[in-house]
C-alpha positions in Angstrom: 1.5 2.0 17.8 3.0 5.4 18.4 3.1 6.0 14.4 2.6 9.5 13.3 1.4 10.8 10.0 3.1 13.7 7.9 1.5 16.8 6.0 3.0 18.3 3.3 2.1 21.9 2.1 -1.1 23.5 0.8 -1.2 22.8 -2.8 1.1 19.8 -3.4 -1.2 17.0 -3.2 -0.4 16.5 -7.2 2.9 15.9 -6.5 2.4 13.8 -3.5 -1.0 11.8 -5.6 1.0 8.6 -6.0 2.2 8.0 -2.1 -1.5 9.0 -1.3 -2.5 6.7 -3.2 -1.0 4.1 -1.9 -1.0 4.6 2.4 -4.9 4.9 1.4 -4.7 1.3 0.0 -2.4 0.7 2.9 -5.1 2.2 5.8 -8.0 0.3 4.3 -6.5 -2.7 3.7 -3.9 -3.6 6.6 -4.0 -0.5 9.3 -7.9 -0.4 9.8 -8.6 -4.1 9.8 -7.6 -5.2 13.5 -5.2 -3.5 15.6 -2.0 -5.5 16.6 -0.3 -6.4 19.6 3.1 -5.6 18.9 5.0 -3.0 16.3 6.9 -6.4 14.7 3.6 -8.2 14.2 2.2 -4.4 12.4 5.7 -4.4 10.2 4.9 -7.9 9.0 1.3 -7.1 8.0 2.7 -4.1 6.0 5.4 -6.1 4.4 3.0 -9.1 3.5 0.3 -6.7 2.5 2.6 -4.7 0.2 4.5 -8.3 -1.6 1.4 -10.3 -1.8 -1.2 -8.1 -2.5 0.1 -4.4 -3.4 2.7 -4.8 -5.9 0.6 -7.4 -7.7 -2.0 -5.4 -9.0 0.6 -3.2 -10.0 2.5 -5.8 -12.0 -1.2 -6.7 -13.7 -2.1 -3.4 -14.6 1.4 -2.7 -16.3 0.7 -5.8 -18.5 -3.1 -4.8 -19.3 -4.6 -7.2 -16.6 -3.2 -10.0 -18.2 -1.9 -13.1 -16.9 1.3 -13.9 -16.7 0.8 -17.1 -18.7 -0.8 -15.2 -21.0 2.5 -12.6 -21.6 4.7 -16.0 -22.8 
């Protein structure tokens, strides 16, 4: 799709752990599944992949995997 990666300088992969973490989840999970036929139908996979499935986990590992019935 024409997208190009960025590299940041030798030595500042601690500061940059976090966003590295997360384009890894990204590439695995949406980029290197299928490849798309147009950039819209690639934005949508992002976006769906980052609301449905991405921020998630997050919200369950902030509350100790619990459910959110069980945080009432």
């Amino acid at each position: 799709m024409g997208l190009t990666g960025s590299m940041g300088r030798v030595g500042a992969a601690g500061d940059n752990a976090a966003m590295e973490s997360f384009f890894a989840l990204l590439q695995n999970n949406v980029l290197d599944r299928r490849t798309w036929t147009t950039r819209e139908e690639l934005r949508i996979a992002i976006v769906t992949w980052i609301e449905r499935t991405y921020h998630r986990r997050r919200r369950q590992a902030a509350l100790g995997r619990l459910t959110r019935s069980s945080t009432k």
